[in-house]
C-alpha positions in Angstrom: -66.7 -39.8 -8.5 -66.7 -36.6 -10.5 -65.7 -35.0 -7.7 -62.7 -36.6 -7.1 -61.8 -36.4 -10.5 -62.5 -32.5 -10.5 -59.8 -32.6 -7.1 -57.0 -34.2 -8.6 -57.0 -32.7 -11.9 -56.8 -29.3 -9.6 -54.5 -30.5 -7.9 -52.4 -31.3 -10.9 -52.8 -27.7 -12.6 -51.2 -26.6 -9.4 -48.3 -28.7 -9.0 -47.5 -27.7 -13.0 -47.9 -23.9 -11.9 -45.5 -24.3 -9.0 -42.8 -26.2 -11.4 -43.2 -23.3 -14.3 -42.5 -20.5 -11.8 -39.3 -22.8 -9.9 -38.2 -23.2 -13.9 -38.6 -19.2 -14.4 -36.7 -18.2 -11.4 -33.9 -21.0 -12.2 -33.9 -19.6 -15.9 -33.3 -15.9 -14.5 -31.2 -16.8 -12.3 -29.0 -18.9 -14.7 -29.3 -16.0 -17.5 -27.6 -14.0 -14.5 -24.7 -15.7 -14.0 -23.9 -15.5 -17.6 -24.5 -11.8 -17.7 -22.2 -11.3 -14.7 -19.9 -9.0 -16.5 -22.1 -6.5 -16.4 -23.5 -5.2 -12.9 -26.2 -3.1 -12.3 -24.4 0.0 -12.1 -23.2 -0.8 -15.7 -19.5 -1.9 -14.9 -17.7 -4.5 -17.2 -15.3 -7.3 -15.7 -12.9 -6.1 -17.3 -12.8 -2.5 -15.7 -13.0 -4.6 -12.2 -9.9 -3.4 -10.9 -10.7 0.4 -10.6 -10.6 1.1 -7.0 -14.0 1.3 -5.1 -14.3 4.6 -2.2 -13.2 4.0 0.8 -15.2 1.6 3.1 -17.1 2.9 6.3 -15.0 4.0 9.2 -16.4 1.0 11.6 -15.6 -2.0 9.1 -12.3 -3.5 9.6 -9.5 -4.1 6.9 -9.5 -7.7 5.8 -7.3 -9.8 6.9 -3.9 -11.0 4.4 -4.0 -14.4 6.1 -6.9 -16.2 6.8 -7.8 -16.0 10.6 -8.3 -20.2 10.8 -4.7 -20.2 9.5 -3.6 -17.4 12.0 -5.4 -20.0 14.5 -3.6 -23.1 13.3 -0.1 -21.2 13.5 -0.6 -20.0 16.9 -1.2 -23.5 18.0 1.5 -24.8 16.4 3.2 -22.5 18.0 2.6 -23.3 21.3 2.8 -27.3 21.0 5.9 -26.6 19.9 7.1 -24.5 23.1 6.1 -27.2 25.0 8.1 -29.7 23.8 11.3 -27.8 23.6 10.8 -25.2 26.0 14.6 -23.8 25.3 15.4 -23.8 21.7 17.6 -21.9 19.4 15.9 -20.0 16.7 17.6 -21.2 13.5 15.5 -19.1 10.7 16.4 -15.3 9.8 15.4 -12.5 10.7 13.6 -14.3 14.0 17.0 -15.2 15.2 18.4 -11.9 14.8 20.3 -12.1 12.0 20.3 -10.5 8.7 18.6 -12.6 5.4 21.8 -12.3 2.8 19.9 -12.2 0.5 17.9 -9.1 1.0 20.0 -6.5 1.6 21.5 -5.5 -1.9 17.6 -5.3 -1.9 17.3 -3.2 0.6 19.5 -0.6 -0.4 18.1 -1.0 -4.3 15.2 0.2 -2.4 16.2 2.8 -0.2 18.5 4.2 -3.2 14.8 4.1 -5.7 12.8 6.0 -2.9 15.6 8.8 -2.5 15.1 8.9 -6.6 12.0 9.1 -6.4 11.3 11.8 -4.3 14.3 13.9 -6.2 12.4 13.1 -9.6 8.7 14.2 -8.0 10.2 17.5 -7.0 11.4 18.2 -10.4 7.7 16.9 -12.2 5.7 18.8 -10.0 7.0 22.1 -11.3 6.1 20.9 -14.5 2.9 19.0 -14.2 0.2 21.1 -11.9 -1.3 18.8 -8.8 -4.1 20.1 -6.9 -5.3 19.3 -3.8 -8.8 19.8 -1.9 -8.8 21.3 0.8 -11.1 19.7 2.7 -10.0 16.2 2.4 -7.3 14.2 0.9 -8.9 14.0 -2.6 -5.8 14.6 -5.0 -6.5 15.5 -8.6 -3.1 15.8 -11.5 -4.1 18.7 -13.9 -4.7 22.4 -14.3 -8.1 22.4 -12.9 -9.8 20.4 -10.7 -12.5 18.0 -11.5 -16.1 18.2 -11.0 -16.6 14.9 -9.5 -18.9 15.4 -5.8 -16.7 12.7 -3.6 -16.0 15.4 -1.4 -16.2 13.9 2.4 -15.5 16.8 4.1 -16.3 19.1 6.8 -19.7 21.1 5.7 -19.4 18.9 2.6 -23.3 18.9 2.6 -23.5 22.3 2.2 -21.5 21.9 -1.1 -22.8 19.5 -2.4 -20.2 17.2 -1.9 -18.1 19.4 -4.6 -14.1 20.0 -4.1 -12.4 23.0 -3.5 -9.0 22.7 -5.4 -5.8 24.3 -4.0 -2.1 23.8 -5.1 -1.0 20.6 -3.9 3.0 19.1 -3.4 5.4 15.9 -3.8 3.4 15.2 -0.3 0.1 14.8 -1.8 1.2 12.6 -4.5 2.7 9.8 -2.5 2.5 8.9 1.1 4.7 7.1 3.2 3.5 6.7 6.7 5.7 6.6 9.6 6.6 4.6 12.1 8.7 3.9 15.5 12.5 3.1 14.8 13.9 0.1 16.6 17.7 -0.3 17.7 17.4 -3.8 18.6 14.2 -5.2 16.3 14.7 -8.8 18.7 15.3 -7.6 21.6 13.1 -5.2 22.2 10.7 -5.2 19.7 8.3 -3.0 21.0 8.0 1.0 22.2 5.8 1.7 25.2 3.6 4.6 25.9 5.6 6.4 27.5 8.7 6.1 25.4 6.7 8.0 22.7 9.0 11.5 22.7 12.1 9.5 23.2 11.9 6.8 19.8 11.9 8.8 16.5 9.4 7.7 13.8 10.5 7.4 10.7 9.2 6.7 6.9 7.8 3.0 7.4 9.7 2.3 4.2 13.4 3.5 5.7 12.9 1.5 8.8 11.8 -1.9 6.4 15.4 -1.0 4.7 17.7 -0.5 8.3 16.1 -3.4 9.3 16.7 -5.7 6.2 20.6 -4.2 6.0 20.6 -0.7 5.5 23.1 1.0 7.8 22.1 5.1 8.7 24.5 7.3 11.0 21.1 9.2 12.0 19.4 5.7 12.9 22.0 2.7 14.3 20.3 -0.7 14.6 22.4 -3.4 16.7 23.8 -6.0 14.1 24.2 -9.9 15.7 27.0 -12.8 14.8 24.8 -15.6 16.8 21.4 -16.2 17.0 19.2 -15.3 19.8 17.6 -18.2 22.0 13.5 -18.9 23.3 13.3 -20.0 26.0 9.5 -20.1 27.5 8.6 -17.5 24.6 10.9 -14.9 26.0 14.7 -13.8 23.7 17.3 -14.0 25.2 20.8 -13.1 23.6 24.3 -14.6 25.3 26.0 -12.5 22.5 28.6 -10.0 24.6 28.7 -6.5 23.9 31.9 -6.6 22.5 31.1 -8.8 20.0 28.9 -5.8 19.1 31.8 -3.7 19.4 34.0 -5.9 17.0 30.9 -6.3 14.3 30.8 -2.3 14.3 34.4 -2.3 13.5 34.2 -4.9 11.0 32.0 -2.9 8.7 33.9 0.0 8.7 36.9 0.2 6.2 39.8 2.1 6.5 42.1 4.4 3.8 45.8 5.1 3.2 45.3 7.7 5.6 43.7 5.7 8.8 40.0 7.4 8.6 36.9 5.7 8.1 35.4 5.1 4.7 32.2 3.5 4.3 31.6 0.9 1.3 29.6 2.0 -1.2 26.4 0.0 -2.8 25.9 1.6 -6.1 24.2 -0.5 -8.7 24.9 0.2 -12.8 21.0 1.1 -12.7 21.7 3.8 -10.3 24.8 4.9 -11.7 23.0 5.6 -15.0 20.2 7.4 -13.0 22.9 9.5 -11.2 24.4 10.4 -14.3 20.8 11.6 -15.4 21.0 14.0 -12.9 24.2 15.8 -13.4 23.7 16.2 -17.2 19.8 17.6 -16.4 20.4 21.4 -17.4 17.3 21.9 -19.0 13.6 21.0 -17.0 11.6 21.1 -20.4 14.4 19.3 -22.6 14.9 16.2 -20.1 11.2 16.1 -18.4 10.1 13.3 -20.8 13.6 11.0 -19.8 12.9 11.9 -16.4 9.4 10.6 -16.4 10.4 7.6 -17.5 12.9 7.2 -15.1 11.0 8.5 -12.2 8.5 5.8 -12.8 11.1 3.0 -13.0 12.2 3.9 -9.8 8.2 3.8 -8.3 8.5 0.0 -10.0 11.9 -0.8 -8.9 11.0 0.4 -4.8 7.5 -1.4 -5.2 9.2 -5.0 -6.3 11.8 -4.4 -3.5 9.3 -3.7 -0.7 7.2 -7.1 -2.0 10.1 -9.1 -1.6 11.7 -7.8 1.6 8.1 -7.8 3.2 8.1 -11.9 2.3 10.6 -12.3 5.3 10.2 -8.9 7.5 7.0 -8.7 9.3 5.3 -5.4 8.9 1.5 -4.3 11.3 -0.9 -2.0 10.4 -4.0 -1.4 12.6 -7.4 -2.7 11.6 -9.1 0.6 11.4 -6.3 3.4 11.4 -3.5 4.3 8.8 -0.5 3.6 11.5 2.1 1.1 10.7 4.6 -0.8 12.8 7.9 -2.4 11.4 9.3 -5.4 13.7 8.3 -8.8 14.8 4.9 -7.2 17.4 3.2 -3.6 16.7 4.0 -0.8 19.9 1.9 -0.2 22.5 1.1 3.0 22.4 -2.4 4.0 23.4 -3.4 6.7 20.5 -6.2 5.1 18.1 -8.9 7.4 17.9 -10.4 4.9 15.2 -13.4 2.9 15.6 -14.3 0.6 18.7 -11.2 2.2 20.9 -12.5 2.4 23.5 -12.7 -1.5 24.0 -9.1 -1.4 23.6 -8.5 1.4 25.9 -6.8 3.0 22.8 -4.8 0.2 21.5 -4.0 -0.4 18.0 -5.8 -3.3 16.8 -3.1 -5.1 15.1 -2.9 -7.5 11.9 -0.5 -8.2 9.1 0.2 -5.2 6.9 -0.2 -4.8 2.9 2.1 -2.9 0.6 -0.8 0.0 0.4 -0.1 0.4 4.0 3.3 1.0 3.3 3.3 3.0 0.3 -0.2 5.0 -0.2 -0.8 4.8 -4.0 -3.7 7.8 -3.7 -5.2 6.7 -6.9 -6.8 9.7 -8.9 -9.1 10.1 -12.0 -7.0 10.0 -15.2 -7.1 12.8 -17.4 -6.6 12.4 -20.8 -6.0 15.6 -21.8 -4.6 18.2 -19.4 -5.8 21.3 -21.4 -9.3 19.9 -21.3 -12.5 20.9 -19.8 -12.7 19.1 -16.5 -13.8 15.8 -15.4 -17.8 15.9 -15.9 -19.9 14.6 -12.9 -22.4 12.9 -14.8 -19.4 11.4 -17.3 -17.2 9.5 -14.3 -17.8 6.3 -15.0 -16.1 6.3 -18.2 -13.2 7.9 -16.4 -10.8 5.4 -15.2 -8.0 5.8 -12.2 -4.5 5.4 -11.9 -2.0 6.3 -9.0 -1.5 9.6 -8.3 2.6 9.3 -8.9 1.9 6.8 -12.3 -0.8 9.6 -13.3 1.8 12.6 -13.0 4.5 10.5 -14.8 2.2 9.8 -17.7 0.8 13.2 -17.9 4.8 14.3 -18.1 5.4 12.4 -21.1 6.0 8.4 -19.9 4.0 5.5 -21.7 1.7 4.1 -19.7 2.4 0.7 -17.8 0.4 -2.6 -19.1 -0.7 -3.0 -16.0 -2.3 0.0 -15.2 -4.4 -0.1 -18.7 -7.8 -1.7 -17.8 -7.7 0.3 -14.6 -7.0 3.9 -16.3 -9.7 3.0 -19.0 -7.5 3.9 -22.1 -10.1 2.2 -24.6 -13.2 3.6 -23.3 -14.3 6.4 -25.9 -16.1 9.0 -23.6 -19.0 11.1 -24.3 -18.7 15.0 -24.4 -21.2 16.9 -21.7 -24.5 17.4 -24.8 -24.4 13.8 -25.2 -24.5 12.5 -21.8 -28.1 12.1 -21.9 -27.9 10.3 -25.2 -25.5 7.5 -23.4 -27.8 4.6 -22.0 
């Protein structure tokens, strides 16, 4: 009897030993998620939008659209082919046609990225950009920072420490190229071996031609009807001279009888231009043109957003190229991870606005006569884009939304008291 007693009041110490450590593991746990601003490299939620480094070379980008809805489309898709094998395509720019609505903003756009470019050639005389030369590290400032991210060639052997070199407008924004299209519908893609013949072109310019911007260098065929499916192929019944007569349509004429082409100049741009002819001085006007170099990164960045709502736009999974059109080319020349499976083909998937436009975010520097940007010290250092960066560095405020990610209210330690910093 006493030993049975003895048994379950064992038995009894163990079940409350089993529920203590279940309650202390719950508790921790718990007391966890409430602490999840802070991780265990000592970031704050707040500062969660500073870029992370690049991911590894073999993962793939994620995806804009979930892949079950990419699934459910394509089905869609397809039940709907079979019911109506031979349909006309009623929506623009699938049918052919131009969206009204988007070509005043496509050449707001196209006008903001020739600005742009015209106002980072003038800043980068002023404001010094440095460049490694090892990899595409990009630093704005008169000497280069101290942070080991190098990823170079013999990087190992260094240390993983930069080696800075005078950089250019290049360095500070990227816009990656891509295959230009005459007819975006009818033959929307370029095969291998028309790869010397089709020109590449800034990915942005060929978003703009194809959204209503009209270049002598570049023509793109312009439709009055839309285009019909039949069995998932296009076909177009429109003639070629209605081509002919849409040509001569666009182009006005003067008192004289030559051609004149009509001009799309906004107030916005008008101001801008008059900027530039009454610029005599760099050092008087660099401030002004800051300001209005970074309006123009805003205004090209809002375009692109909105014209990439309607116009499809392919990036592969794991390289930088880009595509522009309804399907990405088929050109065999990624060199990126898993290739060979594809026997070079791009792996293609709906593009970003970062594949468009490469921000190249750097480390912000709050004072350019400063010592450099401390190794042990970077993460109180915040980042910005490279092209925000050199526009704030040459006198314009900085943007509310770029705050939290340049780290303006984070007071930073000087080198003796980095220790001192838990």
């Amino acid at each position: 009897m006493l030993r049975r007693i003895s048994l379950q009041i064992f038995h009894i110490e163990r079940l409350n030993c089993c529920l203590n450590r279940s309650y202390a593991f719950a508790s921790s746990s718990s007391s966890g998620a409430l602490n999840v601003g802070v991780d265990d490299d000592g970031d704050d939620e707040l500062y969660s939008d500073v870029p992370r480094p690049p991911q590894r070379k073999t993962q793939r980008k994620p995806f804009v659209t979930p892949m079950k809805e990419l699934i459910r489309k394509a089905k869609e898709e397809r039940e709907a082919r079979k019911l109506q094998p031979c349909r006309m395509l009623e929506n623009p720019p699938e049918n052919g046609l131009l969206v009204p609505e988007l070509v005043e903003v496509a050449h707001h756009v196209y006008s903001a990225r020739e600005y742009l470019l015209k106002g980072l050639s003038e800043l980068v005389k002023v404001v010094p950009v440095q460049r490694c030369r090892f990899c595409f590290e990009v630093h704005i400032g008169r000497v280069g920072h101290e942070i080991r991210t190098c990823s170079g060639p013999n990087s190992g052997l260094r240390s993983a420490t930069h080696v800075w070199r005078k950089g250019g407008v290049q360095d500070v924004i990227f816009f990656p190229k891509c295959f230009h299209l005459y007819d975006r519908v009818g033959k929307p893609r370029v095969g291998h071996d028309e790869r010397r013949s089709v020109p590449r072109i800034p990915a942005v310019v060929e978003l703009c031609i194809q959204a209503g911007v009209d270049l002598e260098k570049f023509p793109s065929k312009r439709r009055t009807k839309p285009v019909y499916c039949i069995e998932g192929r296009i076909v177009d019944f429109e003639s070629v001279s209605d081509t002919h007569m849409i040509a001569e349509s666009v182009i006005e004429t003067d008192e004289m009888g030559r051609n004149v082409v009509p001009s799309r100049t906004s107030p916005i741009e008008e101001s801008k231009f008059d900027l530039w002819s009454s610029s005599t001085d760099e050092v008087k006007n660099i401030k002004e043109l800051s300001v209005w170099t970074l309006k123009s990164w805003f205004e090209m960045m809002e375009g692109v957003k909105k014209i990439m709502e309607s116009y499809i736009v392919w990036t592969c999974g794991y390289c930088p190229e880009v595509q522009v059109g309804p399907k990405g080319h088929k050109l065999r020349m990624c060199k990126s991870s898993k290739h060979q499976s594809r026997n070079g083909l791009h792996a293609w998937q709906e593009a970003t606005i970062d594949d468009i436009v490469g921000p190249n975010y750097v480390w912000h520097v709050h004072n350019l006569n400063g010592p450099a940007l401390n190794n042990n010290l970077k993460r109180y250092y915040g980042k910005a884009p490279a092209l925000v960066e050199l526009c704030v560095q040459a006198g314009a405020p900085i943007p509310d939304c770029y705050r939290s990610m340049m780290r303006i209210d984070v007071v930073r330690p000087d080198r003796d008291e980095a220790d001192l910093v838990a």
